[in-house]
C-alpha positions as CSV (number, residue, x, y, z in Angstrom):
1,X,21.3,-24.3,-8.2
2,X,21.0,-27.5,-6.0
3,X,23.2,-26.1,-3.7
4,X,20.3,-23.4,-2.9
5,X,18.2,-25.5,-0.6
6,X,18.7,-25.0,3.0
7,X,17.3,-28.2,4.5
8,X,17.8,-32.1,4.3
9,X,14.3,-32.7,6.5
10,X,10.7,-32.3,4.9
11,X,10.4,-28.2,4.1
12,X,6.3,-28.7,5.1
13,X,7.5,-28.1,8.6
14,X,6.5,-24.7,10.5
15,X,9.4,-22.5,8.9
16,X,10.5,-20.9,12.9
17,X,12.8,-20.5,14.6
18,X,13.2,-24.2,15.9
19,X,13.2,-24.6,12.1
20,X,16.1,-22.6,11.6
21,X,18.1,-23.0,14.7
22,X,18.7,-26.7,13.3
23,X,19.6,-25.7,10.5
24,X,22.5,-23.9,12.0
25,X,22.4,-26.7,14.5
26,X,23.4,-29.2,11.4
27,X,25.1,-26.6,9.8
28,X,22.5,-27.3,6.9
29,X,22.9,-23.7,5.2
30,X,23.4,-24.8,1.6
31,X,22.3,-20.9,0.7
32,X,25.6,-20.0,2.5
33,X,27.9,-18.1,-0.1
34,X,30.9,-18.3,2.2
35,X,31.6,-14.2,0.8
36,X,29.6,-11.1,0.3
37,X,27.3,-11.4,-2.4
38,X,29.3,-9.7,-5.5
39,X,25.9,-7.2,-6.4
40,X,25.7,-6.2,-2.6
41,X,29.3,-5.4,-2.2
42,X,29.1,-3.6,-5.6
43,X,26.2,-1.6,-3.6
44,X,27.9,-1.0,-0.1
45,X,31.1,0.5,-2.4
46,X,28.7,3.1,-3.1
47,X,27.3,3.9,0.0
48,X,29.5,7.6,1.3
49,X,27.6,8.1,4.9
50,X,29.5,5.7,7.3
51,X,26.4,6.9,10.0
52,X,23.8,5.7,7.4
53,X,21.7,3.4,9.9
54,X,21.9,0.4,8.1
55,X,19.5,-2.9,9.4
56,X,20.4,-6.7,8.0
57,X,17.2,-8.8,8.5
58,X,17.8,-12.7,8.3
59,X,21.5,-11.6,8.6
60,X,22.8,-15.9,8.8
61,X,26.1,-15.3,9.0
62,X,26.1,-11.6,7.6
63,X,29.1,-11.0,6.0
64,X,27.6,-8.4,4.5
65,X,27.5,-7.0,7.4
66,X,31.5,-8.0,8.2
67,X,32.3,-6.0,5.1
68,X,30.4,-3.0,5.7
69,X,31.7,-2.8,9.2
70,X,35.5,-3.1,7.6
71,X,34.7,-0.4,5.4
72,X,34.1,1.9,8.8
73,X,29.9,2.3,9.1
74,X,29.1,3.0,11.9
75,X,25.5,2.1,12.7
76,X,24.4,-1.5,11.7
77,X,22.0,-4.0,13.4
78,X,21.4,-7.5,11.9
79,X,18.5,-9.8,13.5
80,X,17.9,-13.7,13.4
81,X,15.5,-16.1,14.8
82,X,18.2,-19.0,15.3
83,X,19.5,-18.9,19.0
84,X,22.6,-20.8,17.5
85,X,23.5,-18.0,15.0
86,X,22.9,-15.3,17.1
87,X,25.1,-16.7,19.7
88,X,28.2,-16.9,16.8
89,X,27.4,-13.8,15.9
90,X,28.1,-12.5,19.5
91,X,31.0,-14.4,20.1
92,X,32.4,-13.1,16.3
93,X,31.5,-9.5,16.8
94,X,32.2,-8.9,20.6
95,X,34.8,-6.2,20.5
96,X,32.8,-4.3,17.9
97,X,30.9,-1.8,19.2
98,X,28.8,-0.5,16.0
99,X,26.8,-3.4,15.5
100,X,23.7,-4.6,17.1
101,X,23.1,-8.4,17.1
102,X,19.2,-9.3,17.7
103,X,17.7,-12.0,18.7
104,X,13.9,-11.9,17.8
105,X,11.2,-12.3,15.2
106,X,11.7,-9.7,12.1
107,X,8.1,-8.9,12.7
108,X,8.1,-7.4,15.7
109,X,11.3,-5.4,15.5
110,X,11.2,-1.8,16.3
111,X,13.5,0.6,15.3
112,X,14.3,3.3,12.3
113,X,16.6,2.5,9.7
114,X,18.0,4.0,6.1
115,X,19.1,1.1,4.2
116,X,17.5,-2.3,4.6
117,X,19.9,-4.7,3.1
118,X,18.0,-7.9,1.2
119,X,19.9,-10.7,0.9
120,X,17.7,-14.6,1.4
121,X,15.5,-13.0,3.8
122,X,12.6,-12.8,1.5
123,X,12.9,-15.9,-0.3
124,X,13.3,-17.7,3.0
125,X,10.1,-16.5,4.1
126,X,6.7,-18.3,3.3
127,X,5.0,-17.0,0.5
128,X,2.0,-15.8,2.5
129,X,3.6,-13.3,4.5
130,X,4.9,-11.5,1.5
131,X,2.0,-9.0,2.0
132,X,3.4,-8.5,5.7
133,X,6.7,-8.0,4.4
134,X,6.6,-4.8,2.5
135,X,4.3,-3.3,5.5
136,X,7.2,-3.9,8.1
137,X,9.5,-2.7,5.3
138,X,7.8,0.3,5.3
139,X,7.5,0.7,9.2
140,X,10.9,0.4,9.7
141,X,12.3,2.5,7.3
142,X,12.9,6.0,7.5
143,X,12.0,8.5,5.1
144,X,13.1,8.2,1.9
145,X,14.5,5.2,3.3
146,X,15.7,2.3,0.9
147,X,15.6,-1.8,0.7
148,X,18.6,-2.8,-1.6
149,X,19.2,-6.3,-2.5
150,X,18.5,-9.0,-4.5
151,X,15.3,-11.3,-4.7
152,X,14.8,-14.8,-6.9
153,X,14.0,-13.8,-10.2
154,X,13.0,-18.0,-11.0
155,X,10.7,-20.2,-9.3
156,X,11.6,-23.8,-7.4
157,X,9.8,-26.7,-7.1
158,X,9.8,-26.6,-3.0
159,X,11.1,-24.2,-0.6
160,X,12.6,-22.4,1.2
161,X,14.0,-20.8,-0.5
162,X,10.4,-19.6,-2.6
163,X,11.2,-17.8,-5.9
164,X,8.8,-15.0,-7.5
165,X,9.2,-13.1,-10.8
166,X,9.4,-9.3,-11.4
167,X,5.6,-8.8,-12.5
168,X,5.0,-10.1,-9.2
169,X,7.0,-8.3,-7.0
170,X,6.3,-5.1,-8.6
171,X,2.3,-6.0,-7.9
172,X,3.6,-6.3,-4.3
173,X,6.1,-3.5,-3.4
174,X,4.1,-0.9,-5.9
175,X,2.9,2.3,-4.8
176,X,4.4,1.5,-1.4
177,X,8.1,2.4,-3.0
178,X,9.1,4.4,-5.5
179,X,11.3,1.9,-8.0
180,X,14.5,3.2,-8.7
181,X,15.9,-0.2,-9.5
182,X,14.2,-3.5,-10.8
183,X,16.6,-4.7,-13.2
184,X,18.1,-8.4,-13.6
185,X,21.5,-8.9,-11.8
186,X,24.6,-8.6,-14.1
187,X,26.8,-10.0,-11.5
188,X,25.4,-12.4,-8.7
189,X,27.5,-15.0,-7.8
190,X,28.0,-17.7,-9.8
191,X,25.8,-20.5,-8.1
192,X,22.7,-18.1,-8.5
193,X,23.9,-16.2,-12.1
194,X,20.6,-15.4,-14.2
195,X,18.4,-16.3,-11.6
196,X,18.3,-12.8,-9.4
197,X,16.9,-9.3,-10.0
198,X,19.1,-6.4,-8.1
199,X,16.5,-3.9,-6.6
200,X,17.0,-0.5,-4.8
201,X,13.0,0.8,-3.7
202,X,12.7,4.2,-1.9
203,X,9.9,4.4,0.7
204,X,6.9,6.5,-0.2
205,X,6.7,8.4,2.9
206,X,3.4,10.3,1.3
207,X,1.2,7.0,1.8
208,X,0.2,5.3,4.5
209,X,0.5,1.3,4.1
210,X,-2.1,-1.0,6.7
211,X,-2.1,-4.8,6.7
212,X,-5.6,-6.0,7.8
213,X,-6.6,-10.0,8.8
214,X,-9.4,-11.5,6.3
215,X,-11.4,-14.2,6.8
216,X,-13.9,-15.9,4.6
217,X,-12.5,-16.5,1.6
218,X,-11.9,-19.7,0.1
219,X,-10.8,-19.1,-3.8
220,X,-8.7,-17.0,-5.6
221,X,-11.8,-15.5,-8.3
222,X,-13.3,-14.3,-4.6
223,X,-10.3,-12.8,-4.3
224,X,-10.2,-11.3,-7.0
225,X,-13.7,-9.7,-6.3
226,X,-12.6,-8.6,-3.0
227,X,-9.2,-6.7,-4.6
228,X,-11.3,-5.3,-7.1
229,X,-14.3,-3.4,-5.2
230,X,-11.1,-2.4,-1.8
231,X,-9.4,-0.9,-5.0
232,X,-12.7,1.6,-6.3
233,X,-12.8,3.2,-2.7
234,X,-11.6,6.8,-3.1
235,X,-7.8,7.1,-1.7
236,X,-6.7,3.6,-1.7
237,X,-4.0,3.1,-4.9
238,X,-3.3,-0.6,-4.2
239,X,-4.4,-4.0,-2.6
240,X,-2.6,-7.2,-2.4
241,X,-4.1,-10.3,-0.9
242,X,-1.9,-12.7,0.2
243,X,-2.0,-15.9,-1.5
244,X,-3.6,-18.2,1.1
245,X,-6.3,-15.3,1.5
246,X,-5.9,-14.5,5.1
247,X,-4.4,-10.7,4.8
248,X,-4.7,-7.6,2.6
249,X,-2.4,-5.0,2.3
250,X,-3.8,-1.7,1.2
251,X,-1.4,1.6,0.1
252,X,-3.5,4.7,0.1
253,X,-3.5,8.4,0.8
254,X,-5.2,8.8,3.7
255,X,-6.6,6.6,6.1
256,X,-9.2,4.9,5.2
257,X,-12.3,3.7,7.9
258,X,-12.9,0.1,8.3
259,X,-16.6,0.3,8.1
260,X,-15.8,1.2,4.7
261,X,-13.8,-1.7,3.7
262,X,-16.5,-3.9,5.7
263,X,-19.1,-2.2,3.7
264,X,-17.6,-3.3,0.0
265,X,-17.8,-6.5,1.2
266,X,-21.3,-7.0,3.4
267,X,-22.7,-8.9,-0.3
268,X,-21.0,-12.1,1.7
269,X,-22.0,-12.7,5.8
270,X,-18.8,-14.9,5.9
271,X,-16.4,-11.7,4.7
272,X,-14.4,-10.2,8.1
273,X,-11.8,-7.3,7.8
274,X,-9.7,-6.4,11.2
275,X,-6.8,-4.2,11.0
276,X,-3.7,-4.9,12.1
């Protein structure tokens, strides 16, 4: 699995997008496959709508997104944060005209998709942000809109890439998507075989999902606490902190007032809820 990590300089650096750019830069991209990832081509095979609007966040260099474009879709957009990339991308795809190469932060993309394709964009991204994550998930898709991919069923030492397990992730994505597939991968490539889970999670499109900013909390039993008594107010079916505190996502029925979620917590002056 050595051949995983992605950088030869010290990962405690800002993971953006000068970050990345070097990597490309130094063609440092050790998480490169060369091919399409055997369970995602197994996926795209199955796919019958060639329109299907199909978006490829973290593309690298997509050829995911070469394959599904040979196989005659119609509609795909990948985005990056490395200049460099984006600029091969250009260059590679120029006389195509149904793809849409981005330049920009995954965070503030806009748009409507019905497939999000996974494929070392989570795992590249810092743990904390994993909250965020599944809320732009869920913005961007569609409804009944579906992430399909794969995500690190093992942990590493350092990162990126930054592994999880399955109890974890289905903390994260639940109630948010319905799961119609969680199930370790049969046939990942070789270099990462036993170590990924193949997933395929429909958006809920009967919930509403809001990220809110946190501040005051310095340990994960306050934590804890905080989860527990956001998770008692009536409508709200899940809560996920993110692990260095600073944001909450909450799934629930119906909208839920801030001054309520202020209220659970006034026991501690230093508690502050903002929504995003």
């Amino acid at each position: 699995m050595d051949n995983l990590q992605c950088c030869v300089t010290s990962c405690e650096r800002p993971l953006d997008q000068t970050y990345w750019d070097s990597q490309y830069q130094s063609n440092t991209i050790g998480w490169d496959l060369g091919e399409v990832s055997p369970p995602l081509k197994s996926y795209i095979n199955t796919l019958e709508n060639k329109d299907v609007r199909i978006l490829i966040p973290g593309c690298g260099n997509t050829y995911e997104a070469e394959y599904i474009l040979e196989l005659g879709f119609t509609n795909v957009t990948v985005i990056d944060i490395a200049p460099t990339l984006v600029e091969n991308l250009k260059t590679k795809f120029k006389d195509n005209p149904n793809i849409n190469i981005v330049l920009g932060d995954f965070f503030e993309h806009q748009g409507v998709y019905d497939i999000i394709l996974e494929q070392t964009f989570f795992c590249a991204l810092p743990p904390t942000i994993r909250q965020k994550y599944v809320w732009k998930m869920h913005q961007l898709l569609a409804e009944k809109g579906k992430i399909a991919g794969l995500l690190f069923n093992r942990t590493f030492e350092s990162g990126p890439p930054f592994g999880g397990s399955q109890e974890e992730y289905t903390l994260l994505f639940q109630q948010a998507f319905h799961f119609l597939k969680m199930d370790v991968c049969q046939n990942s490539a070789a270099p990462r075989a036993g170590s990924e889970l193949f997933i395929e999670l429909q958006k809920n499109s009967e919930v509403l999902v809001n990220l809110y900013t946190f501040e005051g909390i310095t340990c994960s039993g306050c934590k804890n606490t905080v989860s527990e008594k956001f998770a008692t107010i009536e409508g709200i079916l899940n809560v996920s902190m993110s692990s260095d505190f600073a944001e909450v996502l909450i799934v629930s029925q119906n909208e839920v007032a801030l001054e309520a979620l202020q209220n659970e917590i006034a026991y501690d002056v230093k508690y502050k809820i903002e929504k995003i």
